[in-house]
C-alpha positions as CSV (number, residue, x, y, z in Angstrom):
1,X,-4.8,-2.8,2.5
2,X,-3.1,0.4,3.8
3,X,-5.2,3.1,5.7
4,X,-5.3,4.9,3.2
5,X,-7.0,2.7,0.7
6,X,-9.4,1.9,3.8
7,X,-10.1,5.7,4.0
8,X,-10.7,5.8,0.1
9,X,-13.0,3.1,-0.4
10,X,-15.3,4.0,3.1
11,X,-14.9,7.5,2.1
12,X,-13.3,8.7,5.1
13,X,-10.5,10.8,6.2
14,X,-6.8,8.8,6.5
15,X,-6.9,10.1,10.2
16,X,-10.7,8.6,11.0
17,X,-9.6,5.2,9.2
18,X,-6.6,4.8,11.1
19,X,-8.5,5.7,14.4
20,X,-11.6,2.5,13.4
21,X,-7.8,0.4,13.0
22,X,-6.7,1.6,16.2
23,X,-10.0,1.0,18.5
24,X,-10.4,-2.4,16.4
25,X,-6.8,-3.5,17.3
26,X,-7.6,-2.0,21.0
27,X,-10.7,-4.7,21.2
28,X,-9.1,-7.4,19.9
29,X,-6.4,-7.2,22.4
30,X,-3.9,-7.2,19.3
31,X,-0.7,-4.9,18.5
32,X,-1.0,-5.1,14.3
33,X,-3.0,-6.8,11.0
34,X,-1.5,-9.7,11.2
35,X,-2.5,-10.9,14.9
36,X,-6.4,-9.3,14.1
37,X,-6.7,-11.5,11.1
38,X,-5.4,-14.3,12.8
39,X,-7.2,-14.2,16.3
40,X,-10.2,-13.7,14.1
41,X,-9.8,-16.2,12.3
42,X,-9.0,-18.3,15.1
43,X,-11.9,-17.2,16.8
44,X,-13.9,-17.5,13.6
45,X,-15.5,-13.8,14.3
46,X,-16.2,-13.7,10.4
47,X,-17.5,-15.9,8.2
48,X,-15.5,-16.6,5.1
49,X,-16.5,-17.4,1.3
50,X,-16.8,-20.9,0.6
């Protein structure tokens, strides 16, 4: 999903969406999507559907 679509559906500003992006990829110690979702993942920090 793009920041924008994240903005839409949480009914936020683009700006305010891609600041929640930027302070989650700043706690996670990652640079982008792909190494969040996977160091989540890997440190199972969600639980997933069955």
């Amino acid at each position: 999903m793009r920041n924008k679509q994240n903005a839409q559906k949480l009914h936020l500003s683009e700006g305010t969406a891609r600041n929640y992006i930027s302070v989650t990829y700043s706690k996670l110690q990652v640079g982008d999507r792909d190494a969040a979702v996977a160091k989540i993942r890997k440190e199972q920090l969600v639980q997933t559907r069955a």
